[in-house]
C-alpha positions as CSV (number, residue, x, y, z in Angstrom):
1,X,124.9,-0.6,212.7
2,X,128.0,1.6,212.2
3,X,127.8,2.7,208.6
4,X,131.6,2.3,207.3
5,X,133.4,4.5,205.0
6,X,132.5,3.2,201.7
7,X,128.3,3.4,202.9
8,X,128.9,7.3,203.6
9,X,127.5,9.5,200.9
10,X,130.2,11.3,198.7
11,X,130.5,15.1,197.8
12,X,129.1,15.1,194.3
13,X,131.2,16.7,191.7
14,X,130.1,19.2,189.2
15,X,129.3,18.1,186.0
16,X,130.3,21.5,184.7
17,X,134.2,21.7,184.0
18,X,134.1,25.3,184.5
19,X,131.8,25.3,187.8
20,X,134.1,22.3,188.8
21,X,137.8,24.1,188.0
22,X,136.1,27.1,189.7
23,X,135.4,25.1,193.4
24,X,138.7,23.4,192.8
25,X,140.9,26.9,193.2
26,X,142.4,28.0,196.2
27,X,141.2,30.9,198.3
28,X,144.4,32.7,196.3
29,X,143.5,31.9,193.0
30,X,140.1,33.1,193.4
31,X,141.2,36.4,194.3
32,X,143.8,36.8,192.0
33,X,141.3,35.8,189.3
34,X,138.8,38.3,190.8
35,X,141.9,41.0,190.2
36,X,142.6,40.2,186.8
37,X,138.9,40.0,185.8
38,X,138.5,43.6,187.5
39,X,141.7,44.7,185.8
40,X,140.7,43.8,182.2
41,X,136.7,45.1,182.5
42,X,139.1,48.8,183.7
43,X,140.7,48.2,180.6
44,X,137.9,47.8,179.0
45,X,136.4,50.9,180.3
46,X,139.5,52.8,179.9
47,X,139.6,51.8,176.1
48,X,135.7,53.0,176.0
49,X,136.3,56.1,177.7
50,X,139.5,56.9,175.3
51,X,137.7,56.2,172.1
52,X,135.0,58.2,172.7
53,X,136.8,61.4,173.8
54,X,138.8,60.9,170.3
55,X,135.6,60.9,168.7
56,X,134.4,63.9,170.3
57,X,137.8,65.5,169.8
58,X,137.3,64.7,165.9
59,X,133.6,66.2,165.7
60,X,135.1,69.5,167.7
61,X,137.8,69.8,165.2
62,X,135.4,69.4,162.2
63,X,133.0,71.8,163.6
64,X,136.0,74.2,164.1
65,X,137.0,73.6,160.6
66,X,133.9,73.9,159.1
67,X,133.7,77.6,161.0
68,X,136.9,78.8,159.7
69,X,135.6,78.0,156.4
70,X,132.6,79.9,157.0
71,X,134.3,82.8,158.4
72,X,137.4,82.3,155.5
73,X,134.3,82.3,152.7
74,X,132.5,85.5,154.0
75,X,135.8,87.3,153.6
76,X,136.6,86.0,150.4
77,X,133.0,86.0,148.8
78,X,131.9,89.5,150.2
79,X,131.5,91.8,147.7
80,X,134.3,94.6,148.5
81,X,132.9,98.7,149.1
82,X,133.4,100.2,145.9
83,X,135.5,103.2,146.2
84,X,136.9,106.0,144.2
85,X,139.1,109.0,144.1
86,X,137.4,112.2,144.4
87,X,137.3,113.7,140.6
88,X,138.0,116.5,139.0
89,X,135.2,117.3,137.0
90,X,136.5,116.7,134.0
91,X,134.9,113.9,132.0
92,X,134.5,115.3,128.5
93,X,136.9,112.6,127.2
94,X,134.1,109.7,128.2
95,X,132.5,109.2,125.0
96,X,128.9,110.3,125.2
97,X,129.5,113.0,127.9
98,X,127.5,116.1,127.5
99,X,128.3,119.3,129.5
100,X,126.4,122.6,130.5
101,X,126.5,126.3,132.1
102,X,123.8,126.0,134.9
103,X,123.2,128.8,138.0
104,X,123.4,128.0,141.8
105,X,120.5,129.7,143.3
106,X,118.4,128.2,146.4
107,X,114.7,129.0,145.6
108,X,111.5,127.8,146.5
109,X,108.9,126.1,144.4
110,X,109.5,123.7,141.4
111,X,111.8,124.6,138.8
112,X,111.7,124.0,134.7
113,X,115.3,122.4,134.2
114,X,116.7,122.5,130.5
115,X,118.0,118.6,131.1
116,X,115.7,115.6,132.0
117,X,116.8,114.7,134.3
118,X,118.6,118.1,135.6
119,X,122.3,118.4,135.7
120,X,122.3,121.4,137.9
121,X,120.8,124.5,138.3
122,X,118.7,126.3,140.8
123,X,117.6,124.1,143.3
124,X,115.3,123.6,146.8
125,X,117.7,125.0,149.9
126,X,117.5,121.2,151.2
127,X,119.6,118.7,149.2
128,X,118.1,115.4,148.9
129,X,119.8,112.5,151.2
130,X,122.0,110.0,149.7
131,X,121.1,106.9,148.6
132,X,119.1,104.4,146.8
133,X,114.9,105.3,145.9
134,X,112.7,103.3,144.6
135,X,110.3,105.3,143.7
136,X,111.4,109.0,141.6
137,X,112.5,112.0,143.8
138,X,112.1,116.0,143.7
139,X,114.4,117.2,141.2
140,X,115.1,120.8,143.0
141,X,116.5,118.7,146.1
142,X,118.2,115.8,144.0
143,X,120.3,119.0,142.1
144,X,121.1,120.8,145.3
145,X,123.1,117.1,146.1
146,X,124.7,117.5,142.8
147,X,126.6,121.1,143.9
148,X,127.6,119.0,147.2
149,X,129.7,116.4,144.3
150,X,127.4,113.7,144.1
151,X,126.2,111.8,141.2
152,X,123.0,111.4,140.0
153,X,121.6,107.8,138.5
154,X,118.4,107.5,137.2
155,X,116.5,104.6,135.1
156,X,113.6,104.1,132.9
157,X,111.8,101.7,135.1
158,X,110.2,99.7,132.2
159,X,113.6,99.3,131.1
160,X,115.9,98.4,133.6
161,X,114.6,95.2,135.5
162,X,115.8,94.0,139.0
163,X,118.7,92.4,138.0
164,X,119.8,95.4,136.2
165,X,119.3,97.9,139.4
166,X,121.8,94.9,140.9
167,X,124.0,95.4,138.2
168,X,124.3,99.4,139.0
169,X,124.5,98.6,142.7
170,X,127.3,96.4,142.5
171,X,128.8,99.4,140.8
172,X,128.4,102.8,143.1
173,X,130.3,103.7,145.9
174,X,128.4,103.7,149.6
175,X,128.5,107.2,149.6
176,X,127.9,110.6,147.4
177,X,125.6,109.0,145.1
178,X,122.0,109.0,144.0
179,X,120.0,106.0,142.5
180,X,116.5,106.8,141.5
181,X,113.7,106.0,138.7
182,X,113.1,108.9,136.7
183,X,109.7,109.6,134.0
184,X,110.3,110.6,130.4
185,X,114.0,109.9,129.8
186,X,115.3,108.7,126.1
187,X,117.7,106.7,127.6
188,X,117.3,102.9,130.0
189,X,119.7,104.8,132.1
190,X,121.0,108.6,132.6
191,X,123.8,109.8,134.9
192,X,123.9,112.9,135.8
193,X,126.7,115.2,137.9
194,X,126.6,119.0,138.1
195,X,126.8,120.4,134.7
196,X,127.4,116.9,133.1
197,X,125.5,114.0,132.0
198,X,126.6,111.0,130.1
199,X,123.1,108.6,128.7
200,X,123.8,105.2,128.5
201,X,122.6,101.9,126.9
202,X,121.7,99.7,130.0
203,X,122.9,99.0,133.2
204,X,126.6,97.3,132.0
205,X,127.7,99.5,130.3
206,X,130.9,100.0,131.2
207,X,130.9,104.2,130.9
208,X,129.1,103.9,134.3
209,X,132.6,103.5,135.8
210,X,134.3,105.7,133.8
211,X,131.5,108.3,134.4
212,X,132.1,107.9,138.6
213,X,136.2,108.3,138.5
214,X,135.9,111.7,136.7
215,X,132.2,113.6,138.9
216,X,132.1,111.5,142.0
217,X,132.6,114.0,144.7
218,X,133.9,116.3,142.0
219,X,136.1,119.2,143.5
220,X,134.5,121.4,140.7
221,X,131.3,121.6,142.0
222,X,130.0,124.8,143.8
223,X,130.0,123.5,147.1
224,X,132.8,120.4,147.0
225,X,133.2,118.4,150.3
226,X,129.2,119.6,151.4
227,X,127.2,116.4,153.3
228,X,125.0,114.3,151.4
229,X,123.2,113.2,154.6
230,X,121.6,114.9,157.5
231,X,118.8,116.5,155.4
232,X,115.5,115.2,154.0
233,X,114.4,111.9,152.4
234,X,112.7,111.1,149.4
235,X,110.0,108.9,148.9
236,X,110.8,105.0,148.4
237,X,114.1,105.4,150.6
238,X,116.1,101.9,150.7
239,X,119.4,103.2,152.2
């Protein structure tokens, strides 16, 4: 028997209104839904992309920021080279300052000076170099520095303690100058230039400056503009 229309099996619909709307669309639809769909996951991506190159832009910028602080900060905060204009010898108006006649003769052996620590006098034909020592030098090649126009700082090292020696440091020019414990003196600190010395009460006092301007690279000296390098080191050399 011929089934008729109504005994042939019927397409079954979905029972999902999505699936259903889905096999309902044309061939065109499809493919223009397929477009959009492809459009707006681009967009997607596109957004994605653009975010995170804007947050990588913002850590670059920060990172450069925070280096121009850095490099802005070591300008500001690093302690500037003290300098000072060659003296002329003349500091007897510096309260304290004590002045002497002393010879200039190179000899050899150790020599009894009439100051502690010298001030000048005859002296070791090698002049000690400039610097900082931390342990006590040769006086007959710390004086033969002196007649080149440096100065001389010494310190009772039981009574100047480390943040005292930074206190001087902070002070001295890079150049010309001598900074050195010293035995027996009756003073925390001495300075000493040729034919001058000035004793002082500690490390800030404020004579230490005034004691620089007038004998640092004195012109008065008997050999002004001589080097204060290219000679022989002391013991306990820093720099």
């Amino acid at each position: 028997m011929t089934p008729t229309p109504s005994d042939r099996p019927t397409k079954r619909a979905s029972g999902n209104p999505a699936t259903q709307a889905d096999i309902t669309l044309t061939v065109k639809q499809q493919r223009e839904k397929q477009k959009q769909e492809k459009l707006a996951q681009y967009q997607r991506e596109l957004a994605k992309r653009r975010r995170s190159k804007l947050v990588w832009w913002s850590v670059g910028v920060a990172a450069a920021i925070a280096v121009i602080a850095l490099v802005v900060a070591s300008i500001v905060f690093t302690p500037k080279p003290v300098t000072f204009d060659r003296g002329d010898g003349d500091g007897t108006a510096i309260p304290g300052v004590e002045t002497f006649e002393n010879t200039a003769t190179h000899v050899e052996g150790t020599v009894a000076y009439p100051q502690t620590p010298p001030a000048g006098g005859d002296h070791n034909a090698a002049w000690l170099n400039c610097g900082i020592y931390s342990e006590p030098v040769a006086n007959e090649n710390a004086v033969h520095s002196l007649e080149h126009g440096a100065v001389w700082i010494t310190y009772d090292a039981d009574a100047v303690d480390a943040a005292g020696l930074d206190a001087i440091k902070a002070k001295l020019p890079s150049s010309y100058v001598l900074l050195s414990p010293h035995e027996g003196l009756d003073a925390p600190v001495v300075m000493s230039a040729w034919n001058a010395q000035l004793k002082l009460d500690g490390p800030d006092d404020e004579r230490i400056e005034d004691f620089l301007g007038a004998y640092w690279r004195s012109q008065s000296v008997p050999e002004p503009n001589a080097a204060c390098t290219g000679a022989i080191d002391g013991p306990g050399k820093q720099s």
